[in-house]
Short mmCIF file of the C-alpha atoms (twelve columns), coordinates in Angstrom:
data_MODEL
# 
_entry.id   MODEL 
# 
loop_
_atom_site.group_PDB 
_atom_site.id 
_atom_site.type_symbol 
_atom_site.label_atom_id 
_atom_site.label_alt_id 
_atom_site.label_comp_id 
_atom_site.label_asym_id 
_atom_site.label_seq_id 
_atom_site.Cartn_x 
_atom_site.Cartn_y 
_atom_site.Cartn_z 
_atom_site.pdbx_PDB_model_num 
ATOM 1   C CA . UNK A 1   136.775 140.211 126.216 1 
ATOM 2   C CA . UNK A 2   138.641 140.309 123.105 1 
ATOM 3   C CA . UNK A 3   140.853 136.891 122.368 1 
ATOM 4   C CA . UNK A 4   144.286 137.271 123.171 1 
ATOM 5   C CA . UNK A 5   146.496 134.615 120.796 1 
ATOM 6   C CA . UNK A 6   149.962 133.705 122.518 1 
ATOM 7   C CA . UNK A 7   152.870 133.187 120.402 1 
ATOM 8   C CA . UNK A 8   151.928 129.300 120.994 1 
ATOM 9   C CA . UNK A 9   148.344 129.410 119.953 1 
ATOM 10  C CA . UNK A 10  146.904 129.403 123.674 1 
ATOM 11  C CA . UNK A 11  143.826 131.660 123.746 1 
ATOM 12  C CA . UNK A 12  145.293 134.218 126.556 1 
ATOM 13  C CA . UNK A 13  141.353 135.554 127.068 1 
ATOM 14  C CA . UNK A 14  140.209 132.022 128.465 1 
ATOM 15  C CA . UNK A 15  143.649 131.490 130.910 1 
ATOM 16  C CA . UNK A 16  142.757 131.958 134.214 1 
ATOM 17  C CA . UNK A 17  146.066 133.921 135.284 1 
ATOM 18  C CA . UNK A 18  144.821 136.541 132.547 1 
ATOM 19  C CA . UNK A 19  141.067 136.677 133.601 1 
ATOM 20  C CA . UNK A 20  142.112 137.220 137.531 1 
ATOM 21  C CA . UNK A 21  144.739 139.641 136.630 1 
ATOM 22  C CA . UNK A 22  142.139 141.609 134.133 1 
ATOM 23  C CA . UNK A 23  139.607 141.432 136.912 1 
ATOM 24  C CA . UNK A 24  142.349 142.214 139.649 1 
ATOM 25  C CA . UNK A 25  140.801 138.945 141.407 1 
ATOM 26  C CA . UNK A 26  142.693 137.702 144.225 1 
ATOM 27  C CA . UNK A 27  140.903 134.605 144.954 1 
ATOM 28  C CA . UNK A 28  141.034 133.582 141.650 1 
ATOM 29  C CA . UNK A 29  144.617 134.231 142.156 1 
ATOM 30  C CA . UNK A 30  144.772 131.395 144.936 1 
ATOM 31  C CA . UNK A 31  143.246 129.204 143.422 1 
ATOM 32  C CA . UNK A 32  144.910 129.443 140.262 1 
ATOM 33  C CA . UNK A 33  148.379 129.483 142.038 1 
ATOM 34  C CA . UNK A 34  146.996 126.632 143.805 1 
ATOM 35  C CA . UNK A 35  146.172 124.355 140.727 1 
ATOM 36  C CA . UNK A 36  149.311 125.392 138.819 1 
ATOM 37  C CA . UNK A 37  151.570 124.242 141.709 1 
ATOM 38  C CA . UNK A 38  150.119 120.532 141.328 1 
ATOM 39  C CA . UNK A 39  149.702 120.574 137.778 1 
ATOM 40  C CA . UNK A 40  153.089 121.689 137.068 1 
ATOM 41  C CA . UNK A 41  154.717 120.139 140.757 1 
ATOM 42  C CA . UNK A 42  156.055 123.789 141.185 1 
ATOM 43  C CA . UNK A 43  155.487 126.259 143.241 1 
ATOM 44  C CA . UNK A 44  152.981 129.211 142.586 1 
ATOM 45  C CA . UNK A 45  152.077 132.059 145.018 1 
ATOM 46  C CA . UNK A 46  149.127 133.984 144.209 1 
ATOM 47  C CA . UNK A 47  151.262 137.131 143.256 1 
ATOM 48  C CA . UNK A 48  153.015 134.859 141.045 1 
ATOM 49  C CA . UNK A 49  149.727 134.470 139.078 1 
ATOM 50  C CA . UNK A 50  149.379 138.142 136.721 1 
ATOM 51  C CA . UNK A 51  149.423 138.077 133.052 1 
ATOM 52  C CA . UNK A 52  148.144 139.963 130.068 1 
ATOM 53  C CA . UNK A 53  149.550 137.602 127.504 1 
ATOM 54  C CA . UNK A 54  152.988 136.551 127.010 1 
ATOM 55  C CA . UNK A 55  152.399 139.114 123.563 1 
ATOM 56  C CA . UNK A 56  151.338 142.036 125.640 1 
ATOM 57  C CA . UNK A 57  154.541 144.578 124.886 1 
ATOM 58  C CA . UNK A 58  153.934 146.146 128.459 1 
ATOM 59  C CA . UNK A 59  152.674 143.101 130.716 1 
ATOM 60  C CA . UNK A 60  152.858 141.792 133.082 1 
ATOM 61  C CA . UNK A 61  153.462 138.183 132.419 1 
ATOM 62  C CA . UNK A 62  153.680 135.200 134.005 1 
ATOM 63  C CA . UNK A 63  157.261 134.169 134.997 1 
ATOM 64  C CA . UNK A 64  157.844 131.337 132.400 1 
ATOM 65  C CA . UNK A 65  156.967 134.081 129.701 1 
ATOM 66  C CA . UNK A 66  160.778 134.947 129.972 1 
ATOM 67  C CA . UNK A 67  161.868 131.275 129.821 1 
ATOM 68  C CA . UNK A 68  159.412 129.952 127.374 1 
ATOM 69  C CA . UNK A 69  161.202 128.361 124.253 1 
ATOM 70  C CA . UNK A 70  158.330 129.267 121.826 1 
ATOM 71  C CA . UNK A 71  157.622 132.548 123.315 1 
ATOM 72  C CA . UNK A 72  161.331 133.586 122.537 1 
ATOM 73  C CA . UNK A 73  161.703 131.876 119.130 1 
ATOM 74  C CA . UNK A 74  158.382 134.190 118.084 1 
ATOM 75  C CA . UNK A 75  159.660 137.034 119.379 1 
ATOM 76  C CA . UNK A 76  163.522 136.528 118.402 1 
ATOM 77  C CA . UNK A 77  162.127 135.918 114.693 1 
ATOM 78  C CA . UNK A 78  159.694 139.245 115.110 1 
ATOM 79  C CA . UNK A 79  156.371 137.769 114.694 1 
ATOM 80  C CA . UNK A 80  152.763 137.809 116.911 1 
ATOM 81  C CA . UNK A 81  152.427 134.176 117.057 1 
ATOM 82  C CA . UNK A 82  153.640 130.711 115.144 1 
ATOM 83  C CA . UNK A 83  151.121 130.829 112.707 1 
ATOM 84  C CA . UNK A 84  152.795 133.615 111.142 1 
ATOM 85  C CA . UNK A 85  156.414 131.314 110.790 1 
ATOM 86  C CA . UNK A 86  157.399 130.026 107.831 1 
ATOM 87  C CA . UNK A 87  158.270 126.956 109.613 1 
ATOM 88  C CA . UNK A 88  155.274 126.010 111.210 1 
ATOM 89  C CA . UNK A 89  154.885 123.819 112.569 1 
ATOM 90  C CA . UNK A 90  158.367 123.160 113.864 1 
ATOM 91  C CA . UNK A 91  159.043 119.932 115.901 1 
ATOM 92  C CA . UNK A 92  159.738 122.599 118.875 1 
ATOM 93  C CA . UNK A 93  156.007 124.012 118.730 1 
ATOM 94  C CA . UNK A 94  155.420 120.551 117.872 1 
ATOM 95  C CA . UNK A 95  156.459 119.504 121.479 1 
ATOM 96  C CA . UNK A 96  155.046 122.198 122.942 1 
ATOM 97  C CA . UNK A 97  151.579 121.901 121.599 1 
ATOM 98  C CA . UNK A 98  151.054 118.430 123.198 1 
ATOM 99  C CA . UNK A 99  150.377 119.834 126.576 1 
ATOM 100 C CA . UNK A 100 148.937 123.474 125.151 1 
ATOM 101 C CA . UNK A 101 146.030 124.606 125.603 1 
ATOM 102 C CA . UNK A 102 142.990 122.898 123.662 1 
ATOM 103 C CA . UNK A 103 142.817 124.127 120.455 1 
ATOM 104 C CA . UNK A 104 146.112 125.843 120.065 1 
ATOM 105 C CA . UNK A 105 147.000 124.140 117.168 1 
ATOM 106 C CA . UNK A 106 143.684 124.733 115.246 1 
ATOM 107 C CA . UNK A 107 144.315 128.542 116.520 1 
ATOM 108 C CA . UNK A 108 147.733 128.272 114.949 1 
ATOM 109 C CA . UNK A 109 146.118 126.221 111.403 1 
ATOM 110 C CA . UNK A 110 142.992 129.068 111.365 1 
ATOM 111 C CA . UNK A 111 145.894 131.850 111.412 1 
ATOM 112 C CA . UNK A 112 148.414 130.646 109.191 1 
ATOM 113 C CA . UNK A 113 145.430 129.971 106.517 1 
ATOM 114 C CA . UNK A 114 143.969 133.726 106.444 1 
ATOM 115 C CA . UNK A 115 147.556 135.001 105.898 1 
# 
């Protein structure tokens, strides 16, 4: 599978909620939905868990896509990702990237040097 970059540097190809929705998995689903609701103390139903990418123009995305602070500062400011940003790193990415993914932030450094 080809790597999918979020706007936050997360590699969307290794996410779990992508990978069950690509493979239409169901029990991946669960379990997902499962681990998300104690990670996060939330609540996740399996249907909850279908993504392409919070930069996929068509979906579908997970529900915090819509809420997500980075997500809508990339998008708001027209770009694919924060390594494209002028300001990067911001303190808000800054925030953000202490619970991303591993290896957002090297994503994020890797892009914003081949520019």
């Amino acid at each position: 599978m080809e790597r999918l970059i979020a706007c936050c540097g997360m590699d969307c190809s290794a996410c779990e909620a992508c990978i069950a929705t690509i493979k239409d998995d169901d029990e991946l689903r669960v379990k997902v939905a499962e681990k998300w609701s104690r990670m996060f103390e939330s609540s996740f139903k399996p249907e909850d868990i279908n993504c392409m990418g919070c930069t996929s123009p068509q979906g579908p995305h997970v529900a915090y896509s819509n809420e997500c602070p980075i997500r809508k500062c990339a998008v708001g400011r027209g770009i694919p990702n924060c390594g494209h940003c002028e300001e990067f790193v911001c303190p808000k990415l800054n925030v953000h990237l202490e619970f991303a993914a591993p290896g957002a932030r090297d994503t994020l450094e890797k892009i914003k040097n081949n520019l």
